[in-house]
N, C-alpha and C positions, 0 to 999 in steps of 0.2 A: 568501521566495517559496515558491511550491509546487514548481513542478517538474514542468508535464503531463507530460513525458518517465518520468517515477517510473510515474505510472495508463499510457501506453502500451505501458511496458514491461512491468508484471504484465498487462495487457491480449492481448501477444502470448503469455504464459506463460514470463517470462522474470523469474527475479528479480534484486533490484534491491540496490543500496549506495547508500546515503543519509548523510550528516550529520542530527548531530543541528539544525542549524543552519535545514536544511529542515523546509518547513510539512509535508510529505508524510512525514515521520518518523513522524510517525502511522499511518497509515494501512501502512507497512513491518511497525512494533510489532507493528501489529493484525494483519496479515497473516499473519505468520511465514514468507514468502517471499520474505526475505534478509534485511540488514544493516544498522544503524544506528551508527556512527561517529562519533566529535569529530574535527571539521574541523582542517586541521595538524596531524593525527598521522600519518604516515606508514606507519608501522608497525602501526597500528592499521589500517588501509585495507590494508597487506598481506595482513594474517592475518584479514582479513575476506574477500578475494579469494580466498584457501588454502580458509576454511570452506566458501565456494560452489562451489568447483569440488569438493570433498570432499562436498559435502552432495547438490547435483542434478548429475541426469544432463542436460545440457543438448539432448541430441540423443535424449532420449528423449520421444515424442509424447507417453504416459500422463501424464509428469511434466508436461508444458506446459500439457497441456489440465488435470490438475488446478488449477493457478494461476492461469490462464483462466475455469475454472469461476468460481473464487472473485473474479475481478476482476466478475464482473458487480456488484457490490454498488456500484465506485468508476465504471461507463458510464455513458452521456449519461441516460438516465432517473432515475437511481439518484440521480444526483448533482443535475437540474434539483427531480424531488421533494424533494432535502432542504432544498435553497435555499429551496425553497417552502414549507416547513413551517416554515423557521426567519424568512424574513418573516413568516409569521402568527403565531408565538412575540413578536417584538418587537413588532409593528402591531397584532394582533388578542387579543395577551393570549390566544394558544393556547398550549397543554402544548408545556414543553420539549422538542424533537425528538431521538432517540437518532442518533449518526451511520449512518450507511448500514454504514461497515465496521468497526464495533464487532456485529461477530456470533461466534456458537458457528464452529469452524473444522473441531473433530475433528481435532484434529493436537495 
């Protein structure tokens, strides 16, 4: 599955841990605003928790809102246009569509 909870949570500027197991794993990758995991490793999920709490300031606004910024790429417009572009990919024999949050990060 996806995992709306993965896009609501970069959404509020909150980063995420994910398996790789998850469709949203992507979209983590891409981001670089948090962690991607092999599911049943325990330990690997610890020291994923250790980096994030080491890496962001969770209670700092600058940091949220930069996250935030960048989730506009995975919100409702973002996400309906690509749907739509990749119907006309399949149906309309239109050009391959890049995903939405396969962009430059600057990070």
């Amino acid at each position: 599955g996806w995992g709306a909870v993965v896009n609501e949570a970069l959404m509020y500027g909150v980063p995420v841990i994910v398996t790789k197991a998850s469709g949203s794993s992507i979209v983590v990758q891409s981001s670089r605003y948090g962690e991607v995991v092999n599911e049943d490793n325990e330990m690997e999920l610890y020291k994923a928790i250790d980096r994030i709490l080491k890496t962001y300031d969770l209670n700092n606004d600058r940091s949220r809102r930069e996250i935030q910024e960048w989730s506009k790429c995975i919100q409702g417009k973002s996400g309906a246009s690509y749907f739509l572009s990749i119907m006309a990919d399949v149906y309309e024999g239109g050009d391959r569509p890049s995903a939405p949050w396969v962009i430059e990060t600057g990070r």
